[in-house]
N, C-alpha and C positions, 0 to 999 in steps of 0.2 A: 723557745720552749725546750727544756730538758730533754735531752733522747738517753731513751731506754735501752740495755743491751741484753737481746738472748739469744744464748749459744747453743744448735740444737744439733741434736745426731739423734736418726731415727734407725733401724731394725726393720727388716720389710723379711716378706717371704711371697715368690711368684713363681709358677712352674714352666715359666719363661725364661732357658739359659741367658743371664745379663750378659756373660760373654760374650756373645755369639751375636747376640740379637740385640745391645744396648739399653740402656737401662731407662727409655721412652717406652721401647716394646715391653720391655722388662714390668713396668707400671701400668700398663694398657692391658695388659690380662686381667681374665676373670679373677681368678682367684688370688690375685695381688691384694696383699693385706698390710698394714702397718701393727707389727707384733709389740714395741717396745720405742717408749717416747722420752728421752732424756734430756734433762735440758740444764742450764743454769742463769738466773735472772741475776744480772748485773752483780754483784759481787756473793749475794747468798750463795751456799754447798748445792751442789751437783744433785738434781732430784731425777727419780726416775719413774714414770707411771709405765704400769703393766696389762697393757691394753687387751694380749691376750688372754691373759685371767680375769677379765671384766672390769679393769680398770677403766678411768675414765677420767680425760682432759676436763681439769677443774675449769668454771667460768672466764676466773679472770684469766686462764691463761692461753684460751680459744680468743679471749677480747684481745689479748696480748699479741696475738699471733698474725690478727688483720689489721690493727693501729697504726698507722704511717711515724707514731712516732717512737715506735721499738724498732730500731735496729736488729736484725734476725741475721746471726752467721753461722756461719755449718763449713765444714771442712768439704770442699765439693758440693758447694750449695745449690747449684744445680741440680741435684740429686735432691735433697730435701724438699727443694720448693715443689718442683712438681709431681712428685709422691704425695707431697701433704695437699698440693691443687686437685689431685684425682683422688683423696682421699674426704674432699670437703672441706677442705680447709685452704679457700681459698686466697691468695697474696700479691699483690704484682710486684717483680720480679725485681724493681727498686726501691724494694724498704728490705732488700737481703744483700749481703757483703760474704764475698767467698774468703776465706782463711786460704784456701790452697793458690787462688791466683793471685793473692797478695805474695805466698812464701816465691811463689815462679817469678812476680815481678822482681823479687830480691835475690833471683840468680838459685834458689833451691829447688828442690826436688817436687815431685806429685806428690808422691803418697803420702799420707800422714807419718806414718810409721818412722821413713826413710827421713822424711821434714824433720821428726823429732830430735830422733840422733845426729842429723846435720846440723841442726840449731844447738846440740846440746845439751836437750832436756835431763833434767835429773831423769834417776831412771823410775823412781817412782809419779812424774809424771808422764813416761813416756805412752806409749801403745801398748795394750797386754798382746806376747805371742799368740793365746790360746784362741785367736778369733778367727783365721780360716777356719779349723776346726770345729768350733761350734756355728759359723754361717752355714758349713756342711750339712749339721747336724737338723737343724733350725730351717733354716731357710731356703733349701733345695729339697724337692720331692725324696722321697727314699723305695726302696725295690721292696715289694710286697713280698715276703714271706712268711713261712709257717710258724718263724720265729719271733716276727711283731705282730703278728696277727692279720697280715693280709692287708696292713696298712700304709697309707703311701705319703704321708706326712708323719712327723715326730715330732707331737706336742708336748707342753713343759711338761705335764704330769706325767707323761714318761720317762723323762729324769731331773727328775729336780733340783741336781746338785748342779746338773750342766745349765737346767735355765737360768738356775742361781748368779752362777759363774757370768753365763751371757748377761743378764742386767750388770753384772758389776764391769765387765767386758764395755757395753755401751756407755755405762756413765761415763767410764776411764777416757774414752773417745774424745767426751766434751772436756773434760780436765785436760787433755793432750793439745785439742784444737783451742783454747782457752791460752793456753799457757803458749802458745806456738804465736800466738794474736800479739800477749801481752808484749814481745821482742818484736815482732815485724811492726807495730805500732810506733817503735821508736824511726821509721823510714816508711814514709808516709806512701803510700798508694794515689796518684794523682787521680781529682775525680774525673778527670776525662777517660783514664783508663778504666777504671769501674762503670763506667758506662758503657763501653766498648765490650766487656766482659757481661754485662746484662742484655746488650745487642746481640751479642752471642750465643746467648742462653736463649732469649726469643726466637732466634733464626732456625736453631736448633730442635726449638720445640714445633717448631712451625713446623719443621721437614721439606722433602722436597718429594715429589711424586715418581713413582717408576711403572715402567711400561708392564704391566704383571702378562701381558699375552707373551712379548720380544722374550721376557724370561723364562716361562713355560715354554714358548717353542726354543729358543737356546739350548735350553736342558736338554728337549728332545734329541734334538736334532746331534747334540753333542753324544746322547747314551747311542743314536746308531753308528755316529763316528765312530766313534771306541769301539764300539764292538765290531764293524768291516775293518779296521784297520788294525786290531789284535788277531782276528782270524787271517789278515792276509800274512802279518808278519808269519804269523806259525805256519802258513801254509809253505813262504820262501824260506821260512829257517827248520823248524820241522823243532824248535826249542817248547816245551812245556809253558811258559811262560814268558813270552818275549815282553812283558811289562818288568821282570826278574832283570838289575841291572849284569850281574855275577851272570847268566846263563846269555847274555844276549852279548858281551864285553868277548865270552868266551866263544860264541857262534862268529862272529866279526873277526876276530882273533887268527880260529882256526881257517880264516878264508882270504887271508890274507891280506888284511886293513889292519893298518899300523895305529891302532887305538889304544892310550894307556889306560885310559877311565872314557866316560858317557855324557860329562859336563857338558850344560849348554855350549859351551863355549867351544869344546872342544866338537861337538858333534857340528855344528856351523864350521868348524876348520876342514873336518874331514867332508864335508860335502862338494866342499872347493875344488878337491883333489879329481883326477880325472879315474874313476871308480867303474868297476864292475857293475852291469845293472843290476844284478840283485842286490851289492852292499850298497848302492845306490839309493835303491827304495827303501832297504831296512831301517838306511839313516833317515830320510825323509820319514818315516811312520815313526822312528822314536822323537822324531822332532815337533811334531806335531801333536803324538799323544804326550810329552813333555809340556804343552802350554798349560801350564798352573792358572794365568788369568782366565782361565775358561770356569776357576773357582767362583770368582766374584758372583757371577750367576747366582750361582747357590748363596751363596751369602749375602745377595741379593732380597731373597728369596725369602731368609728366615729373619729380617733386617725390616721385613715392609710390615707398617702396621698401620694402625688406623688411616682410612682415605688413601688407603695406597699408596704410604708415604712412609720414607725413610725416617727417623731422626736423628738427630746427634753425629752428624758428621764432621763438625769440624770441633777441633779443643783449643781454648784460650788459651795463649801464651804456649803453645805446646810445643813450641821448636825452642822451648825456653828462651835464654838471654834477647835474644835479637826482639821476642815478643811476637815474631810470626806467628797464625794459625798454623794448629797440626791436623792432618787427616786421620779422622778414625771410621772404627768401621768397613766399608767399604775401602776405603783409604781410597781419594779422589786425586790425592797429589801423585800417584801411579798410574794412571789408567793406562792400558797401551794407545798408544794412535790410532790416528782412522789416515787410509791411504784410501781406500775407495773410490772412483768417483760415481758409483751407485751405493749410495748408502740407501735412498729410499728405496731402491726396487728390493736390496737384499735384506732390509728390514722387513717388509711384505711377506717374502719368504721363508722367512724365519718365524713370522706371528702365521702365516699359514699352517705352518708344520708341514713345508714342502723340501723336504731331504733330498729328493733326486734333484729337482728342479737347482737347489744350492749347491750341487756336489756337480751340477752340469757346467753351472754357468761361470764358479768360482773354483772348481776343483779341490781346495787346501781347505777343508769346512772347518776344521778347529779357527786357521789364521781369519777367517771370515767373521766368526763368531766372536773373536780376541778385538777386532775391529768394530764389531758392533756397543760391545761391554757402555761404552760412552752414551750410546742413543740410547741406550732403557733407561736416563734420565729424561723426567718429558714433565713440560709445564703444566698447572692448575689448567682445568676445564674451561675455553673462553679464553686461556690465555696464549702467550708465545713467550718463548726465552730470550731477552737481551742478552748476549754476553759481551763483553769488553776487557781488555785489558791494558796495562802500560806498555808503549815499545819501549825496548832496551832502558827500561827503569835501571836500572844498574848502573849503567854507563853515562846514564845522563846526573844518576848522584854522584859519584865520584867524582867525574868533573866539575859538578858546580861544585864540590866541597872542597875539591885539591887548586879549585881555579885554574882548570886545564882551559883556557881562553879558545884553544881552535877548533873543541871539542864543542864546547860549547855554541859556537859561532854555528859548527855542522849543524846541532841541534835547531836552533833558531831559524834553521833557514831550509837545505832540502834533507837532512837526517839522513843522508848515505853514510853511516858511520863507518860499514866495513870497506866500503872505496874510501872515503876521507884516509881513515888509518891507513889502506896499504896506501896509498897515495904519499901520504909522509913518511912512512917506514922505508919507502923503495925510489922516492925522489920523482915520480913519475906524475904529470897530470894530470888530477881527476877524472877530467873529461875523455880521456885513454882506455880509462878501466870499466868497458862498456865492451855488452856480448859483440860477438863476432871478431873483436882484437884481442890480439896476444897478451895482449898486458888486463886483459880481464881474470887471467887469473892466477895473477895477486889478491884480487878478492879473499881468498879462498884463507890464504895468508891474513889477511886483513882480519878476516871472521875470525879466526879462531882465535888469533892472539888477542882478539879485543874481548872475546869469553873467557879465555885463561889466563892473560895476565895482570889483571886488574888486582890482586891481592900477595904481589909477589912473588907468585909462581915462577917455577925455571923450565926447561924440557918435560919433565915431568907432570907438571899440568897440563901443556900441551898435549900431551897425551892423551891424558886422562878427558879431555874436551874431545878428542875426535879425531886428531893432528893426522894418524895414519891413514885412517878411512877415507880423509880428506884427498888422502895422495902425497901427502907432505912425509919424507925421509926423514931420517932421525938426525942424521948430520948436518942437515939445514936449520934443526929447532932450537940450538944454542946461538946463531945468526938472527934468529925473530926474534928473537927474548932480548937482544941485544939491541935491536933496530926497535922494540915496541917502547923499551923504556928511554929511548933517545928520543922519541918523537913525544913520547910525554911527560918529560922533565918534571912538572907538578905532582903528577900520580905518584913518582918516583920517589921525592922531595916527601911527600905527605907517611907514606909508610916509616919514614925513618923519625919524623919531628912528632907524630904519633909513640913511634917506641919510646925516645927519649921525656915526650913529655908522663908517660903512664911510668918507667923507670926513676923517673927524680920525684913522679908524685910520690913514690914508695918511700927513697932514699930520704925525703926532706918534710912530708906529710906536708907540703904546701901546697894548693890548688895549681896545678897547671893547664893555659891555654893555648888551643890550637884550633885553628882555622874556625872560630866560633863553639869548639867544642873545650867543654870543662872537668878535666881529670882531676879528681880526689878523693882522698883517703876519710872515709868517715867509718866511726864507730860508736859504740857507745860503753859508759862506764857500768852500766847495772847489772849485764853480761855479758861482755866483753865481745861482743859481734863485731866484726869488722868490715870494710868493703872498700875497694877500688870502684870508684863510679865514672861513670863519662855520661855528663849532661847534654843529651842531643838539641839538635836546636829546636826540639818541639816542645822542649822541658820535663820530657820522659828521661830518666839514665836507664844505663846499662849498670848490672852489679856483676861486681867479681868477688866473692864470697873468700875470707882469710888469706887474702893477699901474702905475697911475700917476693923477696928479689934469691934468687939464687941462679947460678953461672945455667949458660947452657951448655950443647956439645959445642960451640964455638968459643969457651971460654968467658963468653960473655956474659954483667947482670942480664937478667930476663924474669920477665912476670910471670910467676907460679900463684895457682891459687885452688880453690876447691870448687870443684863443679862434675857436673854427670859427662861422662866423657863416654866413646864409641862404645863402650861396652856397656852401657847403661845402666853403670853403677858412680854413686859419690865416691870420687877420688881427687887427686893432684892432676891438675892440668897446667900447661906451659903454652903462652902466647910470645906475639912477636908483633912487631909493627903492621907486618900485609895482615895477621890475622886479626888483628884489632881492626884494622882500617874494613876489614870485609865485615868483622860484625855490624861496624858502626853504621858503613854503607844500605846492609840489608837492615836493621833498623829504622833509617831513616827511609826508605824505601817502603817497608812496613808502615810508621807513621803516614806515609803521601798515602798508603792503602784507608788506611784507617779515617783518614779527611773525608775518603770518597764515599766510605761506606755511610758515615754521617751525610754526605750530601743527598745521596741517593735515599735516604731514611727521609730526610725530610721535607722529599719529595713525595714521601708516602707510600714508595717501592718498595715491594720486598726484595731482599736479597734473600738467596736458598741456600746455596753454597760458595764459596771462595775458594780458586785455587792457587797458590802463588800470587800472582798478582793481578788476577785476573778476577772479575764478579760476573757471578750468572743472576738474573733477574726474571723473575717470575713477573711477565709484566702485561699490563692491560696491552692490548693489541692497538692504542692508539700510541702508546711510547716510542719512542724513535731511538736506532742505536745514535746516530748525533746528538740527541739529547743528554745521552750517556760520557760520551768520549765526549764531549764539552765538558759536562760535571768534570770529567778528570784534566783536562788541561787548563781548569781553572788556575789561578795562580793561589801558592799556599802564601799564607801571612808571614808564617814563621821563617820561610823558604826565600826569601825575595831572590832575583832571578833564574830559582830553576826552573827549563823549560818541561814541562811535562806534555806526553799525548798519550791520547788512548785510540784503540784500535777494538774494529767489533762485528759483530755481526748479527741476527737475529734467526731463530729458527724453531721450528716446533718440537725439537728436539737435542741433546746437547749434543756435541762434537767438537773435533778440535779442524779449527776452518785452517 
């Protein structure tokens, strides 16, 4: 049967900030309306109905809208669908195709706008500027005054040039997401990934439930912090405002503490130091009224909507290329830790709104509070939370992929990776590097270099992992780096036949192979898009969008291409063999995630949230975490001999065990 294509971009208006609050809550208010419906039916002109001037969705195109056999795409179609499901206009969520996770699967940008000019659009089909400003105008409450009339919305008839402009604003959208489709269609979206991307969307819409008491008392308990420990500061310092960085820099200053600035980092240095009890405490109260994660609460807070449930916390494809989930919202891929080992008694306390009782028992109430953030995630009524995750997934793909064979053997058999590693790096017996002996710690050695140099890294990553914290000197770090890539010759081996092969795919536009992975240069002639791909072995690629070879600072060719880099803008970005080999690594890692999530689905389990590598399970209380970490050390198809495990726990509440 023929399938139908339409391309829709809606206009809404809610006096629920979508910012702040996500665009589930955002839809879940009252006064959430759908203003302006524009659409385009497979190749006819871009129409627009005008809903709030009593327009009205003609028949066939309400029949259009539920038909399994019209394809419906929308730029962020997650946003459409479930706007138009809470509008009546009900869909499921597999007869729609997103335009934006197709442009992320081919190495582009989110936003429409930023898409367009990436891809190139003429400029008459790109995004009109003029549309924050009229969303402003339109679709956020406005401040009553004497000069609108004391009203708090701004309907068309109040300027008609501007609602004018917005319909033409909307159509322009579906021409943009249209024309964005017609080019990413030549580099096809695998259906397994569109399915993974509507898993997504459902998990999403489903939410995940929060403790609304832990949060309410948090908040409390946090406003009397703040305010005994701003009063005590002004009491030791005698400053106006010891929350004021400039008047507290300067009380610290004048008494003798050798402070250049207030940075966390710095204020953790100066605590070290053997101090004065008053600049003693002052540092400790700005350390404390310093914990930022005491925010999430609140955003917590304005984030819960119906059923006392989150949504929209996790984004497809949001870590871009690699195709990891990204955290939004709450952002779950930060949470601080839990050290605790009363987490129930001080959760109690906290949903009491018992302040002395926490400031008795724990003393530091803000780091108590930063420690709980994790448990105001709490399962469906009736149920309990599975969580699970992969050990050392990382280390276990790189070596099946580099064919690191003793790495692998570790895996297979007792997974002591960081005794195995220092055990080969230092020549000593495994069986040695066991507490209570000297040569335990190697370990320590073992660990870190097995987190930091898997992608090439030198000293500097070492670092950047822990290296100092650990105990380990700086003069010993060029010594591991040296002993970690002798003991794994393949790791070593793979970053370099990785560059050379992504380098000649460029120089020769011929496919090259490595280690089962497939480098090459594809484009197309209709508009000149190009890409550098690497076919994983699950038959997803990676894209590197307008390739090209040019010298690096070592004189040498090296892979330049176009992509969003640290500052989260499209620009020129420069790889290398460990960086390629880390994206490939975390992709393939990603896919082993993505098997499970499927397996777990078709178990019938919900998944809530995902963190890294890890899945939390809103699960009947007869599920087992075995049942789970089985699902993941299933063996993959496309993977033959990687060992995988999973590791887990169960609880009525989340944490990191």
């Amino acid at each position: 049967m023929e399938k139908h294509h339409l391309s829709i971009d809606i206009e809404t208006r809610s006096s629920v900030d979508i910012g702040k609050a996500g665009a589930y809550k955002y839809a879940q208010s009252s006064d959430f309306e759908i203003l302006l419906f524009a659409y385009q039916w497979n190749e006819s002109p871009v129409e627009i109905i005008d809903l709030k001037n009593g327009e009205e969705i003609p028949f066939w195109l309400m029949q259009a809208i539920v038909d399994p056999v019209v394809i419906k795409h929308a730029y962020n179609a997650a946003f459409e669908w479930y706007c138009l499901n809470r509008a009546g206009y009900e869909t499921p969520i597999d007869q729609w195709r997103c335009t934006m996770a197709h442009g992320l699967y081919c190495g582009y940008t989110a936003g429409l706008g930023a898409t367009g000019k990436a891809i190139g659009l003429p400029e008459d089909k790109q995004k009109l500027a003029t549309g924050k400003a009229l969303i402003r105008y339109f679709c956020v409450p406005c401040k009553p005054t004497k000069t609108n009339g004391g009203r708090t919305w701004n309907q068309p008839w109040h300027d008609t040039d501007k609602w004018n402009l917005f319909k033409e604003y909307c159509k322009q959208d579906v021409i943009t997401e249209r024309e964005i489709l017609k080019r990413l269609d030549l580099f096809p979206i695998p259906t397994e990934e569109e399915r993974l991307w509507q898993m997504d969307v459902l998990m999403n819409a489903y939410g995940v439930r929060v403790d609304t008491q832990l949060i309410k008392g948090a908040l409390y308990a946090n406003e009397i912090s703040t305010q005994q420990l701003t009063d005590e500061a002004i009491r030791i310092t005698g400053v106006n405002n010891p929350n004021s960085t400039a008047q507290l820099l300067e009380w610290l200053q004048d008494n003798g503490a050798e402070a250049e600035n207030l940075r966390k980092s710095t204020v953790t240095e100066l605590l070290e130091k053997q101090n004065p009890a008053n600049i003693q405490r002052v540092l400790e109260i700005r350390q404390q009224l310093g914990k930022t994660s005491i925010k999430k609460y609140t955003a917590m807070a304005i984030q819960k909507g119906e059923g006392d449930r989150i949504r929209g916390l996790t984004q497809y494809y949001g870590a871009n290329r690699t195709g990891r989930w990204a955290g939004r919202l709450t952002q779950m891929q930060n949470l601080p830790r839990n050290y605790l080992k009363t987490l129930d008694f001080a959760r109690r306390l906290v949903k009491a709104m018992n302040y002395d009782g926490l400031k008795l028992l724990y003393g530091n109430v803000p780091d108590t509070l930063s420690q709980l953030i994790r448990t105001a995630f709490i399962p469906s009524e009736g149920h309990k939370f599975v969580v699970a995750d992969f050990s050392a997934i990382e280390a276990r793909v790189i070596a099946w992929l580099a064919g690191e064979q003793w790495v692998n053997d570790v895996f297979a058999t007792h997974g002591k990776i960081y005794e195995a590693t220092a055990a080969q790096m230092f020549g000593v017996p495994i069986e040695k590097i066991v507490k209570g002996k000297p040569e335990y710690a190697l370990r320590q050695k073992g660990k870190v270099a097995t987190l930091a140099l898997g992608y090439q890294g030198g000293p500097a990553a070492l670092i950047r992992m822990g290296a100092s914290e650990s105990g380990l000197t700086e003069e010993e770090l060029p010594d591991i780096v040296e002993r970690w890539r002798q003991a794994n010759p393949r790791i070593k081996d793979l970053w370099y036949a990785v560059d050379r092969a992504a380098v000649k795919t460029l120089q020769t536009a011929q496919p090259q192979g490595v280690r089962g992975l497939i480098f090459a240069l594809e484009g197309d002639l209709i508009y000149g898009q190009s890409f550098l791909t690497v076919r994983l072995p699950s038959g997803r690629k990676l894209y590197y969008a307008k390739p090209f070879l040019q010298d690096n600072q070592f004189d040498r060719p090296a892979v330049h291409y176009y992509g969003v880099g640290e500052n989260k803008k499209w620009g020129i970005e420069s790889t290398y063999g460990g960086k390629l080999v880390e994206n490939i690594t975390q992709a393939i890692a990603r896919d082993c995630l993505a098997v499970t999530l499927e397996r777990i689905a078709a178990k019938g389990l919900q998944v809530v949230f995902h963190v890294h590598d890890e899945v939390i399970i809103d699960a009947p209380m007869e599920t087992t975490v075995d049942e789970i970490c089985d699902l993941m050390a299933e063996p993959i198809s496309w993977a033959p001999g990687l060992i995988l495990k999973g590791a887990g726990f169960e609880n009525d509440y989340y944490m990191k065990d």
